[in-house]
C-alpha positions as CSV (number, residue, x, y, z in Angstrom):
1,X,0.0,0.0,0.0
2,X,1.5,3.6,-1.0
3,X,1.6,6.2,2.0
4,X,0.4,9.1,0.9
5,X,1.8,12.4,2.5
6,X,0.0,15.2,3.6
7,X,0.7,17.4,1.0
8,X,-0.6,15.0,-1.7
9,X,-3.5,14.6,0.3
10,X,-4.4,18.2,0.2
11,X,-3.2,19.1,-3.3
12,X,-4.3,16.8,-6.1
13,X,-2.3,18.5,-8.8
14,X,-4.4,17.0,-11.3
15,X,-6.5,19.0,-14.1
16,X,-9.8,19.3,-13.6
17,X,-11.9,18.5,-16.9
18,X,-14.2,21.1,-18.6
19,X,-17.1,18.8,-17.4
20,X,-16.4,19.0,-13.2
21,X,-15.6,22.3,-14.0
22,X,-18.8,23.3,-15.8
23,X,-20.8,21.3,-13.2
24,X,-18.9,22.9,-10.4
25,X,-20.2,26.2,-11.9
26,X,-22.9,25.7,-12.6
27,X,-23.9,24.0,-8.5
28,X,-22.3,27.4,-7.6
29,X,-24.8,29.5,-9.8
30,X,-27.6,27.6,-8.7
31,X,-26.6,28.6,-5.1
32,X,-25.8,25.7,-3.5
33,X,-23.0,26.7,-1.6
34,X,-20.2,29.3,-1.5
35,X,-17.2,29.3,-4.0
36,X,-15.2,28.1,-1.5
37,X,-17.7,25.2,-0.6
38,X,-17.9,23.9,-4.1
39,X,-14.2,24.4,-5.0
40,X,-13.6,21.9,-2.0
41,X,-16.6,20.0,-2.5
42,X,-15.1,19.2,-6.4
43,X,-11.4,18.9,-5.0
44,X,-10.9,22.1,-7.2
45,X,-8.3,24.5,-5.0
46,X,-10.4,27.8,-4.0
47,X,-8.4,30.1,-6.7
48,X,-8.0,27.9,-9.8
49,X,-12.3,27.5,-9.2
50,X,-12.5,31.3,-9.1
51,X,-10.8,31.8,-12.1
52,X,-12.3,29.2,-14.0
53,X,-15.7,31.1,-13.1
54,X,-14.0,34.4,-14.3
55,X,-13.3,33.0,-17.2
56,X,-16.5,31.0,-17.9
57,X,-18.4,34.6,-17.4
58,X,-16.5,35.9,-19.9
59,X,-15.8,33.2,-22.7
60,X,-18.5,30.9,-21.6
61,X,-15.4,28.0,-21.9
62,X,-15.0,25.5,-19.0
63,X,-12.1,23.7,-20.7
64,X,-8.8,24.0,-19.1
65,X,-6.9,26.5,-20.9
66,X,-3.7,24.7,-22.7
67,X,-1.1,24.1,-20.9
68,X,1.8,25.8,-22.2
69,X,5.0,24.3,-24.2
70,X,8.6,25.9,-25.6
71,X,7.9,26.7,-29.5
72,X,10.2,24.0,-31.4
73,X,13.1,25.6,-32.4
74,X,12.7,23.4,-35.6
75,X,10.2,22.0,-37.4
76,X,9.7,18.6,-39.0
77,X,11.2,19.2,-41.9
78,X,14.6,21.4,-40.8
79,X,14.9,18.5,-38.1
80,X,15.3,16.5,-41.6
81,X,17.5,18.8,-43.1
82,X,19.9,18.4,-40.4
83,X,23.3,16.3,-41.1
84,X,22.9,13.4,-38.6
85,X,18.8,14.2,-38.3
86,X,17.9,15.0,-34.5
87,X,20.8,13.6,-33.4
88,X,23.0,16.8,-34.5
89,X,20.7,18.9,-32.5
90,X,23.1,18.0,-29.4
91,X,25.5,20.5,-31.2
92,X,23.2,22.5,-33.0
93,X,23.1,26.4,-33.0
94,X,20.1,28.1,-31.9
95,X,18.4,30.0,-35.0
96,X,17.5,32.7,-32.7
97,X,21.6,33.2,-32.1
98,X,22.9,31.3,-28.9
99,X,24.0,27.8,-28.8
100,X,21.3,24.8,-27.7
């Protein structure tokens, strides 16, 4: 059996989908309970429910926004291009002027 700590307990770092989001919302507009009662009654932490509300009253999205990535330096094709293929990237320049 896995111990889990405290902090794991109280912080499920997982996303919340735009469904338990959207039915958070709307069990918060119907008025049964205070943000902070549904945020914890959805495991959702107080401020990540307040501005998925924010945004849902101005977009009308409940889908998590996407999560951000670096841009690729290269795409598929100048990864092709590239004596050795992705292996050379190891000593590749970086197009934008420093070294990768």
């Amino acid at each position: 059996m896995k111990c889990l700590s405290r902090r794991s307990i109280l912080h499920d770092t997982s996303i919340a989908t735009a469904e338990i989001r959207r039915r958070a919302i709307d069990a918060y507009k119907m008025g049964k309970g205070s943000q902070a009662d549904i945020a914890s009654s959805y495991r959702v932490d107080l401020r990540t429910f307040q501005r998925g509300l924010s945004r849902f009253n101005e977009t009308g999205q409940t889908a998590p926004r996407p999560r951000g990535h670096r841009q690729a330096l290269y795409s598929g094709k100048q990864l092709k291009a590239l004596p050795g293929g992705c292996k050379s990237l190891e000593k590749a320049v970086d197009p934008r002027g420093g070294q990768t």
